[in-house]
Backbone as CSV, one residue per row, in Angstrom:
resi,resn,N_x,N_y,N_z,CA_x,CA_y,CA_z,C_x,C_y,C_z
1,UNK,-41.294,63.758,-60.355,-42.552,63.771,-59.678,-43.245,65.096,-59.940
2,UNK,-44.713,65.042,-59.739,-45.226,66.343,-60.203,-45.873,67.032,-59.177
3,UNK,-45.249,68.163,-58.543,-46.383,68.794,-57.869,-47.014,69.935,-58.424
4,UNK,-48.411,69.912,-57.917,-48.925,71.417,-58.450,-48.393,72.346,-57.267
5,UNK,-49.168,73.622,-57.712,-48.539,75.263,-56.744,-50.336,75.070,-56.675
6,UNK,-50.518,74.987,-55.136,-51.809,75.101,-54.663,-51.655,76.111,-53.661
7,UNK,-51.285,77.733,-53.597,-51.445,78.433,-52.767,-52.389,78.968,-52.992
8,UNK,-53.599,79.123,-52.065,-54.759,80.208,-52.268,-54.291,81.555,-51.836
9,UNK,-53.245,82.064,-51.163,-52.942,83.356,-50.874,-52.139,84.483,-52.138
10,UNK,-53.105,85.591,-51.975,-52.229,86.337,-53.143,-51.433,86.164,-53.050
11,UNK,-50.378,86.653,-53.982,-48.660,86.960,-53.965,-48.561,87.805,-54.956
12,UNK,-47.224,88.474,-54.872,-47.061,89.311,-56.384,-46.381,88.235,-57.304
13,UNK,-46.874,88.715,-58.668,-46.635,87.555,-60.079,-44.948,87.153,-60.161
14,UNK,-44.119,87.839,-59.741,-42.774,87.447,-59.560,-42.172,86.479,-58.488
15,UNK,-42.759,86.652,-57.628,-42.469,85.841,-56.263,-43.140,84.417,-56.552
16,UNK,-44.187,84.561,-57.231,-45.560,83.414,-57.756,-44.429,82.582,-58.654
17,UNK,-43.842,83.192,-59.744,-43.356,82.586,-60.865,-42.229,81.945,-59.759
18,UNK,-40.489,82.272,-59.666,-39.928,81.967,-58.846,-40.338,81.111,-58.057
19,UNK,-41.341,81.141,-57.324,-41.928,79.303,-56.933,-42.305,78.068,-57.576
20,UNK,-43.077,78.773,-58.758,-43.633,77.751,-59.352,-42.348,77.013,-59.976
21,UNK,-41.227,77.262,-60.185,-39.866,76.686,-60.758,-39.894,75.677,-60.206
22,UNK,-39.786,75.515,-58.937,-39.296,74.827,-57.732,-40.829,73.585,-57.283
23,UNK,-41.620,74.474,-57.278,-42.808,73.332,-56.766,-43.843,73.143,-57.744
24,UNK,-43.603,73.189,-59.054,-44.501,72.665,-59.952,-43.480,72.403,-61.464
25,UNK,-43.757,71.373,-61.651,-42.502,70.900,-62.173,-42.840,69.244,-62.803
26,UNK,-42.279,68.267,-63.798,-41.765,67.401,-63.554,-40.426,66.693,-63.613
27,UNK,-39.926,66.118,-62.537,-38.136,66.340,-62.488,-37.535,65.995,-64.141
28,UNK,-36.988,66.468,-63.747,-35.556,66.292,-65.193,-36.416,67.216,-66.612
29,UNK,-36.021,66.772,-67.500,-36.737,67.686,-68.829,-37.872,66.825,-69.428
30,UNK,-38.591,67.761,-69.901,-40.368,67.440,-70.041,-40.231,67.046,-71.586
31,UNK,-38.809,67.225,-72.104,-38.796,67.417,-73.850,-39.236,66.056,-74.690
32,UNK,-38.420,64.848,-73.757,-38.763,64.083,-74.743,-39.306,62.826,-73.730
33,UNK,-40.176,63.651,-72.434,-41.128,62.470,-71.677,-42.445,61.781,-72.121
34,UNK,-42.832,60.443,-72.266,-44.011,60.095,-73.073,-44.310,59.250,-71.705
35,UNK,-45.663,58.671,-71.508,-45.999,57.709,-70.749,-46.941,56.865,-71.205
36,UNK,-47.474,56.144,-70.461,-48.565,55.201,-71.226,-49.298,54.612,-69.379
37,UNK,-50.819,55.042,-69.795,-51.647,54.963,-68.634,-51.733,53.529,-68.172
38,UNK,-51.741,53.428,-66.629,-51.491,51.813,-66.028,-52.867,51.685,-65.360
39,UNK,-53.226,53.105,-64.858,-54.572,52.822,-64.474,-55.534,54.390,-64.301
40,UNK,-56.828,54.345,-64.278,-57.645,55.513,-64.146,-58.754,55.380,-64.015
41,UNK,-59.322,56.572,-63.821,-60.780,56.800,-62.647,-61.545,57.912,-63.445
42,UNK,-62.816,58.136,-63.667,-63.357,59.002,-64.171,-64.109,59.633,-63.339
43,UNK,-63.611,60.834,-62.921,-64.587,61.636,-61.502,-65.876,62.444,-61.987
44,UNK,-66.708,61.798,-61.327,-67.981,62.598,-61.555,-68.740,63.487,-60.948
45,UNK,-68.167,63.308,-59.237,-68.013,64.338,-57.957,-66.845,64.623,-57.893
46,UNK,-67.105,66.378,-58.083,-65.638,67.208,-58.154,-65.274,67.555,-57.178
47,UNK,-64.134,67.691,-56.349,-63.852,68.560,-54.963,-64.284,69.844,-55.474
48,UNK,-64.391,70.675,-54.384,-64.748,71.831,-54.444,-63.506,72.825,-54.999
49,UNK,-64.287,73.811,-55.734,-63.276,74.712,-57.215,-63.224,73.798,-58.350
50,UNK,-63.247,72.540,-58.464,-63.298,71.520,-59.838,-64.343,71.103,-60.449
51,UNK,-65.738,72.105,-59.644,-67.494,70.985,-60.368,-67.656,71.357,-61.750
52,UNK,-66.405,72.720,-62.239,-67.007,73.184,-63.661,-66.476,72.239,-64.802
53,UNK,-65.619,71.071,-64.571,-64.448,69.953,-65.270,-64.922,68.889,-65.269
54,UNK,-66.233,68.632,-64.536,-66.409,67.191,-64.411,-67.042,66.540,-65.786
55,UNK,-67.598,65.587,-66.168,-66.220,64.239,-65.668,-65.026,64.699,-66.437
56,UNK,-63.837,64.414,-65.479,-62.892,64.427,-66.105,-61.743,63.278,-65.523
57,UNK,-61.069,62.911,-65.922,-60.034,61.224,-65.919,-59.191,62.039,-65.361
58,UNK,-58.725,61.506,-64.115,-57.159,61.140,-63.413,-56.980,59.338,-63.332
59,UNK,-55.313,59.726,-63.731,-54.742,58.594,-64.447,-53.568,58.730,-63.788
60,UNK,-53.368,57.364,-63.580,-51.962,57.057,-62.606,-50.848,56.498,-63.879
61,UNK,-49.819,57.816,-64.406,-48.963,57.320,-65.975,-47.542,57.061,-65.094
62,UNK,-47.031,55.472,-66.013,-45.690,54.913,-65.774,-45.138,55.871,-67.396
63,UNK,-44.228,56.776,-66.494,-43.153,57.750,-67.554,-42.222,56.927,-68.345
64,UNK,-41.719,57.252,-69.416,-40.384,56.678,-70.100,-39.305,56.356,-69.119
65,UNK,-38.854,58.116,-68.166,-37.754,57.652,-67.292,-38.078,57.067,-66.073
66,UNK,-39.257,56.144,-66.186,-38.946,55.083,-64.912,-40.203,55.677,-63.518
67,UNK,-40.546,56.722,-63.679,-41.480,57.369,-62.566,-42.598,57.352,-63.290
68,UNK,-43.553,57.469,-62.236,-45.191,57.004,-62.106,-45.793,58.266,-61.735
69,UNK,-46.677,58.967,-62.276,-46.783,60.606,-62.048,-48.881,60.036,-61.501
70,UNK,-49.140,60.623,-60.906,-50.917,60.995,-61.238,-51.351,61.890,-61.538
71,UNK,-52.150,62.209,-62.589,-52.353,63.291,-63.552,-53.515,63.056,-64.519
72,UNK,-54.236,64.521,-64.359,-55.507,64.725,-65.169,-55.116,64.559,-66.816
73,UNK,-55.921,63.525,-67.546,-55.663,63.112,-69.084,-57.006,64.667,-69.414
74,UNK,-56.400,65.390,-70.296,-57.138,65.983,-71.234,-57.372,65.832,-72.809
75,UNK,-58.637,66.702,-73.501,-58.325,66.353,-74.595,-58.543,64.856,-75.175
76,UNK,-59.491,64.596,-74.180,-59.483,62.829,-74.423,-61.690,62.485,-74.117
77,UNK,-62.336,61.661,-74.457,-62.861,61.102,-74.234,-62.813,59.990,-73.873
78,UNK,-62.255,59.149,-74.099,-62.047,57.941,-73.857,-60.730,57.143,-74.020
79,UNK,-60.826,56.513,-72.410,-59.041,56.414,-71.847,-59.080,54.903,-71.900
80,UNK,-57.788,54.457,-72.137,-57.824,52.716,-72.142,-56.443,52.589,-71.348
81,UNK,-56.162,51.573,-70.752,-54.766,51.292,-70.194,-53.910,50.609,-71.314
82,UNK,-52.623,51.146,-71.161,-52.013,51.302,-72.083,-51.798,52.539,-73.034
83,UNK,-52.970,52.903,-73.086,-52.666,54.696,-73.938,-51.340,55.355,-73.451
84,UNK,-50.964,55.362,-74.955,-49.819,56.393,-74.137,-49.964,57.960,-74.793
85,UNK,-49.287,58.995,-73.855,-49.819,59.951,-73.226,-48.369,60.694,-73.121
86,UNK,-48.541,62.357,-73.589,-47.362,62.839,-73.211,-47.774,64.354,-72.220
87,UNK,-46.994,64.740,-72.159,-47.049,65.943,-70.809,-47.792,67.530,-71.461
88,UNK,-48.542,68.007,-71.378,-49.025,69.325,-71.608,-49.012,70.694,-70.982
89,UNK,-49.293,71.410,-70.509,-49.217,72.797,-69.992,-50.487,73.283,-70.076
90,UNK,-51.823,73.151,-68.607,-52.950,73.662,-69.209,-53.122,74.330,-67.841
91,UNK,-54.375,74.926,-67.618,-54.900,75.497,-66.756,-55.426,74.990,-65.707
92,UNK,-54.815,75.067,-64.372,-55.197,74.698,-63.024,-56.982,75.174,-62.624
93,UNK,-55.902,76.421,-62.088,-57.614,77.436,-61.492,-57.187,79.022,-61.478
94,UNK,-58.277,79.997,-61.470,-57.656,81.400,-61.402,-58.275,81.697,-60.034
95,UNK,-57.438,82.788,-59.651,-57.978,83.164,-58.132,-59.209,84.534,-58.469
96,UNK,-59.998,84.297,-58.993,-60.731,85.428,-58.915,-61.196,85.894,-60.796
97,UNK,-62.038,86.201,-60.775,-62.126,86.747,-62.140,-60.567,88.355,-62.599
98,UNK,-60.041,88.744,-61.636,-58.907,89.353,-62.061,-57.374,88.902,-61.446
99,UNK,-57.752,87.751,-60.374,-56.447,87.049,-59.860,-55.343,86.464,-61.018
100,UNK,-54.544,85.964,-60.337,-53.446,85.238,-61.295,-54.042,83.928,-61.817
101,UNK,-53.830,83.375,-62.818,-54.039,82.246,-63.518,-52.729,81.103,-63.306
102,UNK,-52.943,80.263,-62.529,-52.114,78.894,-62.523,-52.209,78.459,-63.507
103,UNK,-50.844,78.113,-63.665,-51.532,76.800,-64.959,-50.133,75.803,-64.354
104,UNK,-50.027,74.077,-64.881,-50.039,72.792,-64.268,-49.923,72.280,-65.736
105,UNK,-48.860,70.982,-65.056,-49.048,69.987,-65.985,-50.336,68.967,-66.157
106,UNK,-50.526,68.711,-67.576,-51.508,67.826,-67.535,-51.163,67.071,-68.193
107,UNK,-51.565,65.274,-69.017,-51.228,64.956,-70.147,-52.413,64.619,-71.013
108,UNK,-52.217,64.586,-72.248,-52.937,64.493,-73.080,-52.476,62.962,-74.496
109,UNK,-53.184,62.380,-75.211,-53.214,60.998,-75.792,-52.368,61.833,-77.016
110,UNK,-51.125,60.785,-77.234,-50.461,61.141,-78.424,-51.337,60.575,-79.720
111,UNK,-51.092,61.313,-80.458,-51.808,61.359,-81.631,-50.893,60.200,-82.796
């Protein structure tokens, strides 16, 4: 399962990392996970911190090992069900023009 690290409170970058192990993640190894999209939504009203991304596709992906993740497709214009889709490493949000930079799984359309 995937959670992001949504703390808005500083922290120091060590204590930050050491969490993110634990609460941002998807279980077991990411090496040889592929999925293929079952269903998705193209948002055109962003929550607030997300209006600079819009539109951008969240997609509900059935994984190889059996779990169902929801997750932003990047790198994509145009999403079909069935696409399959593997796991990436991109950028959440930064806290500030000199804060720490999150970054999150995302997936993106295998080539």
């Amino acid at each position: 399962m995937f959670f992001a690290v949504v703390n808005m409170n500083k922290k120091n970058s060590p204590l930050l990392w050491r969490q993110s192990k634990e609460n941002c993640r998807l279980s077991g190894s990411t090496e040889n996970i592929k999925g293929a999209v079952e269903s998705f939504t193209i948002m055109h009203n962003a929550p607030l911190g997300f209006e600079n991304q819009v539109p951008y596709i969240l997609a509900l992906i059935a994984l190889t090992n059996g779990e169902k993740v929801t997750s932003q497709i990047v790198d994509c214009k145009k999403v079909a069900i069935g696409m399959n889709v593997e796991p990436c490493l991109r950028r959440i949000y930064a806290d500030g023009d000199d804060g720490l930079i999150h970054y999150g799984t995302k997936f993106r359309m295998i080539q």
